[in-house]
Backbone as a printed PyTorch tensor [residue, N CA C, xyz], in Angstrom:
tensor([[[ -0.1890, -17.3720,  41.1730],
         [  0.9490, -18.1470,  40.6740],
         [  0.7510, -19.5970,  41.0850]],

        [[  1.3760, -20.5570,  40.3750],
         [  0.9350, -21.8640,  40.8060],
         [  2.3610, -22.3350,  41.9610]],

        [[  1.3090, -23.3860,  42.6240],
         [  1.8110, -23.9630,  43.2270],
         [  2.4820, -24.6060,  43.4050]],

        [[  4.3390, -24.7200,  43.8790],
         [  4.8800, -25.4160,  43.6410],
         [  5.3180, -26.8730,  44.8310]],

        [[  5.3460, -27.7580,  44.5070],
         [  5.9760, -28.8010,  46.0390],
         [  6.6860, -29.8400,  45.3140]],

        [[  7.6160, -30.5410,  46.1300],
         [  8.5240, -31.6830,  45.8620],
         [  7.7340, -33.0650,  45.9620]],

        [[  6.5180, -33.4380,  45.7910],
         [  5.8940, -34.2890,  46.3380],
         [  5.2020, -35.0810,  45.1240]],

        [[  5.7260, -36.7350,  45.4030],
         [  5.4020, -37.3580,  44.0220],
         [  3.7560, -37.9500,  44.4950]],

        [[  3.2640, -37.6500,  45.5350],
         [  2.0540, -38.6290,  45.8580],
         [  0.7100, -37.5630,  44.9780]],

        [[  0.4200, -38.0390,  44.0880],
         [ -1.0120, -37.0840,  43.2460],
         [ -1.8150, -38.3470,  43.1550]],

        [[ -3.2740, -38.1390,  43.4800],
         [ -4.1160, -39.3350,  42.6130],
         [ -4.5870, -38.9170,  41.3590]],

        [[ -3.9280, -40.2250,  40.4420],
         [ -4.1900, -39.8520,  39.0450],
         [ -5.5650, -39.3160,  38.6700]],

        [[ -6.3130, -39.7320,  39.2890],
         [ -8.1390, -39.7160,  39.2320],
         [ -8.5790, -38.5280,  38.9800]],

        [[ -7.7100, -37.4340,  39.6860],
         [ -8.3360, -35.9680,  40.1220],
         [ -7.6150, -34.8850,  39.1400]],

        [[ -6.7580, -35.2780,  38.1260],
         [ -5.5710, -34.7240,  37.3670],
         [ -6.4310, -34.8320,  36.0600]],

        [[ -6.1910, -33.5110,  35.4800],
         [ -6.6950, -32.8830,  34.0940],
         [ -5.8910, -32.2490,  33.5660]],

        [[ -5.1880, -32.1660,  32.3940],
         [ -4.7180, -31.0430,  31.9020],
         [ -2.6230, -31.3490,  32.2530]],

        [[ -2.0970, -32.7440,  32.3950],
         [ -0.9650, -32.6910,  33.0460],
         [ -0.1920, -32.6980,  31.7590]],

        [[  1.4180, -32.1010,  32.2700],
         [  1.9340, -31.7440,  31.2460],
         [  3.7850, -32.3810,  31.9400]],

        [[  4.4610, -32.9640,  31.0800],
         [  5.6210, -33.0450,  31.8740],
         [  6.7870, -32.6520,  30.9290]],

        [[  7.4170, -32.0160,  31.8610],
         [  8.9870, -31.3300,  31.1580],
         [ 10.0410, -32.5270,  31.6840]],

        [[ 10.5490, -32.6230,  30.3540],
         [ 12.0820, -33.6600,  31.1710],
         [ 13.1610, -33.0820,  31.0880]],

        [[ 14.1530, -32.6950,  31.4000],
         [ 15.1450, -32.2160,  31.6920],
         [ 15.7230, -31.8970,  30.3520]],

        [[ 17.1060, -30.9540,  30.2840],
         [ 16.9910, -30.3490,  28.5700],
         [ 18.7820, -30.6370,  28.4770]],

        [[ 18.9880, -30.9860,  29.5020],
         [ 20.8100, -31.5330,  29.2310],
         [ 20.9480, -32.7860,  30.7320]],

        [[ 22.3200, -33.2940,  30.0970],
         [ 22.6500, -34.4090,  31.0130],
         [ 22.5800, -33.1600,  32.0710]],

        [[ 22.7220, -33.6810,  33.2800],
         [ 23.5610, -33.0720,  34.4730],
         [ 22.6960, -33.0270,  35.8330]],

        [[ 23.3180, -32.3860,  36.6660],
         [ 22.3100, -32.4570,  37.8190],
         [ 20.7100, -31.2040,  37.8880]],

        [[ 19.2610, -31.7370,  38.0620],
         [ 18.7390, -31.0200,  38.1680],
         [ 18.2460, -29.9780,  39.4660]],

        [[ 18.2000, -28.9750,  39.5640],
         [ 18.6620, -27.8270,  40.7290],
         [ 17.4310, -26.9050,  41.2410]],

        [[ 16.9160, -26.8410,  42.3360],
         [ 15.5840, -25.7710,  42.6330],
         [ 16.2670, -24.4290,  41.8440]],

        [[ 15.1910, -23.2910,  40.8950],
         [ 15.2470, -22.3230,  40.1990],
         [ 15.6360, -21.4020,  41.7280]],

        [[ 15.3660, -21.1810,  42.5780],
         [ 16.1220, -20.6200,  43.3260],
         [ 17.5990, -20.3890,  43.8150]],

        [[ 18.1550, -21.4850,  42.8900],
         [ 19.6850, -21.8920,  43.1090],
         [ 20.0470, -20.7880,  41.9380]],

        [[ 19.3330, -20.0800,  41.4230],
         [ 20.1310, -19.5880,  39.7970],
         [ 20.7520, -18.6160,  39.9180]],

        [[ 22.1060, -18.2790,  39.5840],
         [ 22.7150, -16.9760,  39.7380],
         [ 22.3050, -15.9250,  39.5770]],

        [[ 20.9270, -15.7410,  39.4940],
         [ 20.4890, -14.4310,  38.8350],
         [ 19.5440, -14.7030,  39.3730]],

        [[ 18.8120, -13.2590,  39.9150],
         [ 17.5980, -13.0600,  40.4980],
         [ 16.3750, -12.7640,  39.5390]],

        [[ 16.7200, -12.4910,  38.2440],
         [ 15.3520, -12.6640,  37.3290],
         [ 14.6310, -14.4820,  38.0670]],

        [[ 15.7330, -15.5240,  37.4840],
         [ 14.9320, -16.3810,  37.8110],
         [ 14.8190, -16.8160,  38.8560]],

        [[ 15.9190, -16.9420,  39.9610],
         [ 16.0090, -17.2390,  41.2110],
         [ 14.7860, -16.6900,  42.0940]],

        [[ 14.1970, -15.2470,  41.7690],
         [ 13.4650, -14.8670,  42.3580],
         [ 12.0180, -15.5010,  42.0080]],

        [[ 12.1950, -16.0870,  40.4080],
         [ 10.8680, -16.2230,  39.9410],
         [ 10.3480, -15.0850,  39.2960]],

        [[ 10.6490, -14.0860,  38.6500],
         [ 10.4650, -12.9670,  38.3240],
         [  9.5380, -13.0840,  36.6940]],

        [[ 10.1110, -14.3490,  36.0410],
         [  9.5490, -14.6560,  35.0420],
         [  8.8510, -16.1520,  34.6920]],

        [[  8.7830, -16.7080,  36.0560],
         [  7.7090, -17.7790,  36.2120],
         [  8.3790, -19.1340,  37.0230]],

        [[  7.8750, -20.1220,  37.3530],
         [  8.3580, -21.7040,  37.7010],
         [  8.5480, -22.4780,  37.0650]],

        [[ 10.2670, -23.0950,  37.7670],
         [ 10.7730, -24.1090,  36.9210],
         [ 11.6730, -24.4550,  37.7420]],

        [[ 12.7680, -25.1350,  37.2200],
         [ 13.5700, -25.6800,  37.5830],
         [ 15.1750, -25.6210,  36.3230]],

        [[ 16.2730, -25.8990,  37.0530],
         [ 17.5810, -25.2400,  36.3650],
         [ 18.4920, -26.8100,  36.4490]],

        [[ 19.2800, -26.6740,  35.3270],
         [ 20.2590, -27.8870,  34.9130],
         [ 21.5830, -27.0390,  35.2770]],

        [[ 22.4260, -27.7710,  35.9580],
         [ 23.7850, -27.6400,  35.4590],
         [ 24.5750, -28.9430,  35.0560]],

        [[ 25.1480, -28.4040,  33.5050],
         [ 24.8790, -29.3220,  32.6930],
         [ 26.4960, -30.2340,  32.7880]],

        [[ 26.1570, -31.5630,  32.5640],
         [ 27.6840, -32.2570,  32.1680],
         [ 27.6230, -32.1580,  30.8200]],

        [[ 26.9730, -32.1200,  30.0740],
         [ 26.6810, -32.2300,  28.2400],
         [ 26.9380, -31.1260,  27.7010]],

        [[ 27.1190, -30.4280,  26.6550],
         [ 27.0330, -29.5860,  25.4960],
         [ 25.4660, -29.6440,  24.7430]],

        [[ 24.8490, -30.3040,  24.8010],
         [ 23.7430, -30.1790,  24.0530],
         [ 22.3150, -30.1090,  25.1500]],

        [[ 21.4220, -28.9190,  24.5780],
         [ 20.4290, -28.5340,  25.0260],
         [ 19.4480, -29.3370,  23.7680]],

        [[ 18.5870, -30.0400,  24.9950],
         [ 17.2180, -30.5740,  24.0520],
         [ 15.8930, -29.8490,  24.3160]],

        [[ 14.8160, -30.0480,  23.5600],
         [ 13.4660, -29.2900,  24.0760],
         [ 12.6030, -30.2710,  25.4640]],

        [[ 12.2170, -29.5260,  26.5190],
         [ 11.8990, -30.3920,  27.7650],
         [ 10.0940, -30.6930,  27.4590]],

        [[  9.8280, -29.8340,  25.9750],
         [  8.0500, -30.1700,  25.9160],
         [  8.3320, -30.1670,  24.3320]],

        [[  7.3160, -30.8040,  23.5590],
         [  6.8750, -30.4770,  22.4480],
         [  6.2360, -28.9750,  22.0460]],

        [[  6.4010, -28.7830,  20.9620],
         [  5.6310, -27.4500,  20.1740],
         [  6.2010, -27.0570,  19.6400]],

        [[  5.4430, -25.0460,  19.3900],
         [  6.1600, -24.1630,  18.2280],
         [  7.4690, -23.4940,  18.9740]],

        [[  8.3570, -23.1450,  17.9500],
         [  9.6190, -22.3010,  18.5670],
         [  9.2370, -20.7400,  18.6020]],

        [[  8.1330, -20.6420,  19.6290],
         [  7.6380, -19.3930,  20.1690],
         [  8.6800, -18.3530,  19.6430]],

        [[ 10.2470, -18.0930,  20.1580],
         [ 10.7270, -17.4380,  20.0540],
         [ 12.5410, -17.9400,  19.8780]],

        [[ 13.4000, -17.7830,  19.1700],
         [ 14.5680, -18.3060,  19.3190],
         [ 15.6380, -17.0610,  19.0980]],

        [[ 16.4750, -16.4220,  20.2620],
         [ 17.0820, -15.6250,  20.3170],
         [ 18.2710, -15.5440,  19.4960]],

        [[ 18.3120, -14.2200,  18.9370],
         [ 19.4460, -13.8240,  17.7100],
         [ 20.6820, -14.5740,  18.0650]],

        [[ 20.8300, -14.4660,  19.6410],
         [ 22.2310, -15.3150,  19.8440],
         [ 22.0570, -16.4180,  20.4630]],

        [[ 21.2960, -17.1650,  19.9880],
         [ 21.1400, -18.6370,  20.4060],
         [ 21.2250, -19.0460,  21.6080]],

        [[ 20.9260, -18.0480,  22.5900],
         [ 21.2980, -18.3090,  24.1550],
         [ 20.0570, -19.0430,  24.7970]],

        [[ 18.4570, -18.5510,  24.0860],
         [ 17.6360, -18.6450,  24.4610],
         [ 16.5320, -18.6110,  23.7000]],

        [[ 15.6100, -19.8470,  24.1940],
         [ 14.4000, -20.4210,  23.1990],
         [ 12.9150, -20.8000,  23.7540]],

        [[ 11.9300, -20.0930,  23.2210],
         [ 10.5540, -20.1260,  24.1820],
         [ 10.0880, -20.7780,  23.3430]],

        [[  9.2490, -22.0810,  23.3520],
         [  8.4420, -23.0370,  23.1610],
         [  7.0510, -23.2200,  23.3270]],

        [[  6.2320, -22.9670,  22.7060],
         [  4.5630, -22.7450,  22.7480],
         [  4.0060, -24.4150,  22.4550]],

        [[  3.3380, -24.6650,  23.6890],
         [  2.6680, -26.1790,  23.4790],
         [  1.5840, -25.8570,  22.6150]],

        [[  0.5620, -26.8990,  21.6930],
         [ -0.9560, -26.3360,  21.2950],
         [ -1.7730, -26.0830,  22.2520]],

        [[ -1.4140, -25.9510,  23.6710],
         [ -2.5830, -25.9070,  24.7680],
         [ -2.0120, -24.5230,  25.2490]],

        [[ -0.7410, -23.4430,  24.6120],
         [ -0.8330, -22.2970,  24.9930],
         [  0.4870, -22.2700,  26.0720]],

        [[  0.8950, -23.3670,  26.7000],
         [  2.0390, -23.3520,  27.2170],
         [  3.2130, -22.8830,  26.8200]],

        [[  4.0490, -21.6130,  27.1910],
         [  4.8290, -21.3850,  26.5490],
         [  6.6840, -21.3780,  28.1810]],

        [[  7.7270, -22.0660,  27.8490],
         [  8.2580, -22.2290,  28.1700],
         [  9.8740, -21.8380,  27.4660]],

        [[ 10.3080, -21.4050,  28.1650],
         [ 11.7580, -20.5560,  27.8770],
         [ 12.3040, -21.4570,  29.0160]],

        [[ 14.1790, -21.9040,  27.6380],
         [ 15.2800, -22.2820,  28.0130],
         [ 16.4230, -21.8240,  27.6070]],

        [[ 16.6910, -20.9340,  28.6140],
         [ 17.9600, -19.8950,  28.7480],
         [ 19.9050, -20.6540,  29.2300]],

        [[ 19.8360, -21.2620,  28.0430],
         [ 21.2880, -21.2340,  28.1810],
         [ 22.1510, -20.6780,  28.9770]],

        [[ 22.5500, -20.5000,  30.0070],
         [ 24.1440, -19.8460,  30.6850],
         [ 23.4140, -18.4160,  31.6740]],

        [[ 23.8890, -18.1280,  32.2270],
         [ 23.4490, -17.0030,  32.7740],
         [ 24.2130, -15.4110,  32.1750]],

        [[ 24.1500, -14.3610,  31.6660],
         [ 24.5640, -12.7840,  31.2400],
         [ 24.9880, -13.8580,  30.0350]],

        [[ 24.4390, -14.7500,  29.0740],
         [ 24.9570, -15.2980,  27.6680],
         [ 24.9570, -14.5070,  27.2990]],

        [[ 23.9460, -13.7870,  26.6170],
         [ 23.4390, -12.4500,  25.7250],
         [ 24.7020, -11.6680,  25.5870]],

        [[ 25.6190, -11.7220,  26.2110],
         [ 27.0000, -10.4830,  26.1800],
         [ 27.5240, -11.3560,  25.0540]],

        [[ 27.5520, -12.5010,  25.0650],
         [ 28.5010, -13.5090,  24.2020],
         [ 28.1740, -12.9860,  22.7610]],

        [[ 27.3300, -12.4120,  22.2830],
         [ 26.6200, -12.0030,  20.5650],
         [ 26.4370, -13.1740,  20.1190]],

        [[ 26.1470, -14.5610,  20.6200],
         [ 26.4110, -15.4460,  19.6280],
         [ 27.3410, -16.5180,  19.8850]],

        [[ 28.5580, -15.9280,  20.5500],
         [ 29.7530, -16.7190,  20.4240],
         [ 29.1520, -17.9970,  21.0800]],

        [[ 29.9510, -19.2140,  20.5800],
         [ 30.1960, -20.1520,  21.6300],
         [ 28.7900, -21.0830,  21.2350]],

        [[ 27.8770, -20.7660,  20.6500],
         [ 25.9300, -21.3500,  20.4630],
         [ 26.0140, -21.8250,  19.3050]],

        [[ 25.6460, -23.0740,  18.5460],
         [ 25.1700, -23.6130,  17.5190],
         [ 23.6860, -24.1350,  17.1940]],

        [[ 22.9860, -23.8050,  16.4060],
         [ 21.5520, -24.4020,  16.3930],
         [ 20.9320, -23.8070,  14.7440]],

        [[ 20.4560, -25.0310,  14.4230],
         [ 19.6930, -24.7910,  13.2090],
         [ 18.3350, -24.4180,  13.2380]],

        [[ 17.9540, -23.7280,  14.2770],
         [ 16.1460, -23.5680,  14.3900],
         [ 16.4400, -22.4400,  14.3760]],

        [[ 15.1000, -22.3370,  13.9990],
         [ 14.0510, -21.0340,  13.7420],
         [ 12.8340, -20.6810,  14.0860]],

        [[ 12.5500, -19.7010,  14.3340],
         [ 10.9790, -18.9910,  15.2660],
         [ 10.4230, -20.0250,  14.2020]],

        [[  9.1570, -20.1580,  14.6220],
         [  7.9750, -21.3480,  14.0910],
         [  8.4280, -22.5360,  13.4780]],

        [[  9.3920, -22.9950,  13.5830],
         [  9.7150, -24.6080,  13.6550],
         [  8.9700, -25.2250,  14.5410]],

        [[  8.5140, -26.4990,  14.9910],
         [  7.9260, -27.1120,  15.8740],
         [  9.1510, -28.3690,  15.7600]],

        [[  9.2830, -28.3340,  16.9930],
         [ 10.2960, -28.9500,  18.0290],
         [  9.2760, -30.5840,  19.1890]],

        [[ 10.4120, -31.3980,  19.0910],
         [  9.3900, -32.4380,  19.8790],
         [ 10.1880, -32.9280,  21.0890]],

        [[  9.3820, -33.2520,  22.1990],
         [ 10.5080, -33.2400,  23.5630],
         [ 11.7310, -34.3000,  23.0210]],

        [[ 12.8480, -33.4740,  23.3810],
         [ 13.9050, -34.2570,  23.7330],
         [ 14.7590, -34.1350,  21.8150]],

        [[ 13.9650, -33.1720,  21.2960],
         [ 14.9370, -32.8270,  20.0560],
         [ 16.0820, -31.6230,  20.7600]],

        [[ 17.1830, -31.9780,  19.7790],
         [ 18.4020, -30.5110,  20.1850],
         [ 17.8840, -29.3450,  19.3970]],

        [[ 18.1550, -28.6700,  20.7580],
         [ 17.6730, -27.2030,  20.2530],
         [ 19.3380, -26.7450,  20.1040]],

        [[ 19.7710, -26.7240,  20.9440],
         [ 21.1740, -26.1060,  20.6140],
         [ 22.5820, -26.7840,  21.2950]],

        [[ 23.4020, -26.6480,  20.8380],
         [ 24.7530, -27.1140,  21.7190],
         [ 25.4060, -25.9500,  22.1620]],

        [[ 26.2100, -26.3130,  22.9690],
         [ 27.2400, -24.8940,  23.3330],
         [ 28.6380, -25.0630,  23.7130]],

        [[ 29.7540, -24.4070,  23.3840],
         [ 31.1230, -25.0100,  23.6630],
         [ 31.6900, -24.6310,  25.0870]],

        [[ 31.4620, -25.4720,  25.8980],
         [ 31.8580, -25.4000,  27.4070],
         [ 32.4490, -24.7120,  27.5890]],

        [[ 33.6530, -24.7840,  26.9680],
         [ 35.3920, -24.7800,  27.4840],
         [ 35.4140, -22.8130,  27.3530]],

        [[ 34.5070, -22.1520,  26.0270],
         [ 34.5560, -21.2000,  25.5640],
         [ 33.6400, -20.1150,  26.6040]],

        [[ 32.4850, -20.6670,  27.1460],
         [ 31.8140, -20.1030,  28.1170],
         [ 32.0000, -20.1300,  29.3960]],

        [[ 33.1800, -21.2060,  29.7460],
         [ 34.5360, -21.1710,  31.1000],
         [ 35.1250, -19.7760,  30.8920]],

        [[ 35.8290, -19.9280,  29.6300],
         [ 36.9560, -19.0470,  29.6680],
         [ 36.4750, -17.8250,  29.7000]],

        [[ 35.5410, -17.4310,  29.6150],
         [ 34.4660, -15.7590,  29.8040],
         [ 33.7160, -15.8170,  30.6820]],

        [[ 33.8910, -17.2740,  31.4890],
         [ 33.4560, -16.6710,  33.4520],
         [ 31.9310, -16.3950,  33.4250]],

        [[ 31.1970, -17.5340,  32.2400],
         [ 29.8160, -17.5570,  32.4490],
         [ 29.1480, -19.0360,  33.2320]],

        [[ 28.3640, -18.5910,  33.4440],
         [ 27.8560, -19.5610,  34.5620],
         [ 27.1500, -20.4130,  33.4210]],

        [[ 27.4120, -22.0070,  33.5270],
         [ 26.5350, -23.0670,  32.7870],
         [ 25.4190, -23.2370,  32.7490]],

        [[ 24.7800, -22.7880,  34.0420],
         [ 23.6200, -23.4590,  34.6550],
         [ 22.4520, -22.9680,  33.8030]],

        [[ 21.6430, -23.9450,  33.4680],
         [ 20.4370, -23.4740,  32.3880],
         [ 18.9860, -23.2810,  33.2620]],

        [[ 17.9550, -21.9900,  33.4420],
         [ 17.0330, -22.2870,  33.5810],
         [ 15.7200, -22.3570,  32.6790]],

        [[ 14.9180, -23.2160,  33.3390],
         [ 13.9520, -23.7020,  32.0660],
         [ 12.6770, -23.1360,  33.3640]],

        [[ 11.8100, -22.2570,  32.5730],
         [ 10.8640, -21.6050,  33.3490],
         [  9.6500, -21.7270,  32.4900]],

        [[  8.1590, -22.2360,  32.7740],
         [  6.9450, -21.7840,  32.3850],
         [  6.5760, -20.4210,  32.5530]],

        [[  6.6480, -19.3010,  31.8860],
         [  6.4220, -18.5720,  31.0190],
         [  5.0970, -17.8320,  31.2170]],

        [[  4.3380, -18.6820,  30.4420],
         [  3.2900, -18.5660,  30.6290],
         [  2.3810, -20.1430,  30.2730]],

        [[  1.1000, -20.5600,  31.1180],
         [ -0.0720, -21.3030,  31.1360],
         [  0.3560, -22.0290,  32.6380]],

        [[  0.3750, -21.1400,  33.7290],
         [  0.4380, -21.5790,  34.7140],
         [ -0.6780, -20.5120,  35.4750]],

        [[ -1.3470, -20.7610,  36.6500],
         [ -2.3350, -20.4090,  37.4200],
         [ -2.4590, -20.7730,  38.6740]],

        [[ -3.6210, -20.1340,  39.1610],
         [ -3.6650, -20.3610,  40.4170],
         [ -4.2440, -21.6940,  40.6350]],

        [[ -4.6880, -22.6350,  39.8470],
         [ -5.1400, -23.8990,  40.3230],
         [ -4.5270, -24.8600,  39.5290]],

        [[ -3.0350, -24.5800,  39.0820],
         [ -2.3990, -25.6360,  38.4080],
         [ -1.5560, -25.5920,  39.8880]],

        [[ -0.7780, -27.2140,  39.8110],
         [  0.4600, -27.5290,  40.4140],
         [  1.1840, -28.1520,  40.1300]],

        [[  2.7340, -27.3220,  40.5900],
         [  4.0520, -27.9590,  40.1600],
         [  4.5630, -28.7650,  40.5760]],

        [[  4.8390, -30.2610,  40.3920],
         [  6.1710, -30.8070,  41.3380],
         [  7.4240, -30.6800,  40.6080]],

        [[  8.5400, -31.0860,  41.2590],
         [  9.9130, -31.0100,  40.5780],
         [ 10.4170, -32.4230,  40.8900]],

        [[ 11.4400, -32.3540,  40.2710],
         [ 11.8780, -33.9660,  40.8710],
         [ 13.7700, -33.0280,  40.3170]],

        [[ 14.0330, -33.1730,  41.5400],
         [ 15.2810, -32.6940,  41.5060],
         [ 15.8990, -33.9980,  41.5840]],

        [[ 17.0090, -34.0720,  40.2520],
         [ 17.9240, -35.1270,  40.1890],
         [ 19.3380, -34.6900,  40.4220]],

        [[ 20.2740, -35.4910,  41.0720],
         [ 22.1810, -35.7280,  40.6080],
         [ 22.2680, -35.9710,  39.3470]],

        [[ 21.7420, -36.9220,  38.4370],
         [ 22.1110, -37.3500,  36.9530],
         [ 20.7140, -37.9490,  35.7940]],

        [[ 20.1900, -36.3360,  36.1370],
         [ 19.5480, -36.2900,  35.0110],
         [ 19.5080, -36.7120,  33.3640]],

        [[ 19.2180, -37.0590,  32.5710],
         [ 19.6820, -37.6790,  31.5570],
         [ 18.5390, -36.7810,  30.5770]],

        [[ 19.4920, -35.8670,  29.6370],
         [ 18.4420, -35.2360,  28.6970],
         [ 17.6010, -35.9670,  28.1760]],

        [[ 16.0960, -35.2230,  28.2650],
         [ 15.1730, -35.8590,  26.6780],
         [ 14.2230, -37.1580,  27.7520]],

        [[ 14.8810, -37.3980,  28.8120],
         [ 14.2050, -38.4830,  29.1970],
         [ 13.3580, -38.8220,  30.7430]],

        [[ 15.0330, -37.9640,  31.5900],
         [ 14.0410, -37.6350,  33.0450],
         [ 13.2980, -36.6760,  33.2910]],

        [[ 12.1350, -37.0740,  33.8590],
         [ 10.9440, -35.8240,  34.0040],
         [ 11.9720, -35.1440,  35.4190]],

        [[ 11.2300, -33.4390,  34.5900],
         [ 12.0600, -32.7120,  35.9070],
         [ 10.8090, -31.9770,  36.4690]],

        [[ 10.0350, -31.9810,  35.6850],
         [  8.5600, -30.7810,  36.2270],
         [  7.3320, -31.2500,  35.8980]],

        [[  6.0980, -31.3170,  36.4310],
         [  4.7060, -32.0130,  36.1410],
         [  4.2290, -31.2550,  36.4230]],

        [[  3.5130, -30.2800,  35.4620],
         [  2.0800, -29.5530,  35.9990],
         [  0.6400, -30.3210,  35.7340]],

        [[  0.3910, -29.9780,  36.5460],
         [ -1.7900, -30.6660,  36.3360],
         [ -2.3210, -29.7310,  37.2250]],

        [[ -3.5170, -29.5560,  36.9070],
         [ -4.6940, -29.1030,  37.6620],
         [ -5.5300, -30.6820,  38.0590]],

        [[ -5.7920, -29.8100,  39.6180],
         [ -6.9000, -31.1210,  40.1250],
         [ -8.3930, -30.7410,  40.1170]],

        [[ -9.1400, -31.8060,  39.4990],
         [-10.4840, -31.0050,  39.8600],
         [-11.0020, -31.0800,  40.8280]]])
């Protein structure tokens, strides 16, 4: 599994292959260990990092294909051309919602570019059913044992624009 640390010091020199996710809603960005749920909290389905959002609108944190976009719009996996594939899971137990509460005009194999809306969601409606906001955004898959993660955990992340995750391999 790759390596993750909080640490902005890399020499550019030794970096191949870097890739950066920017955050996918306003709000504060949060270690994936903070997530109400132990799928991701534990890491069970890969490294990342989680928004809890001040905004309604979810943007894409990488370019590519729409790997996968769930019947109820809760959740959307993103395939870079280098094989990177990254899932952003709206709300935590969404999936109970069928739908409710999610708006989005995409579709599996659309190609999406960082910082387009993938979906919005109505706050007030996913309060009132006692679901948790907090979004995690996890690499999936094209991570390894000689890639590494930093995070840059923010208070006021700004969708589409602050980097929240940098993978590279060093040679």
């Amino acid at each position: 599994m790759a390596q993750a640390n909080n640490s902005n010091h890399v020499n550019e020199d030794q970096i191949r292959d870097k890739f950066q996710l920017v955050t996918i809603a306003d709000g504060e960005i949060i270690r994936l260990e903070e997530v109400p749920d132990p799928v991701f909290s534990e890491k069970m389905v890969g490294e990342g990092f989680a928004v809890i959002p001040t905004s309604e609108e979810v943007v894409a944190p990488i370019s590519g294909k729409l790997y996968q976009v769930a019947d109820t719009l809760h959740a959307y996996v993103i395939e870079t051309k280098e094989g990177i594939e990254v899932l952003v899971h709206i709300g935590i137990n969404t999936i109970s919602l069928h739908g409710e509460g999610f708006q989005s005009e995409l579709k599996k194999g659309m190609y999406v570019t960082k910082g387009d809306r993938l979906a919005t969601f109505d706050r007030n409606y996913l309060e009132e059913k006692n679901i948790s906001l907090v979004i995690p955004v996890v690499v999936i898959k094209g991570l390894d044992d000689e890639t590494t993660a930093t995070m840059n955990y923010a208070k006021n992340g700004v969708a589409g624009d602050t980097i929240a995750m940098c993978m590279f391999k060093e040679e």
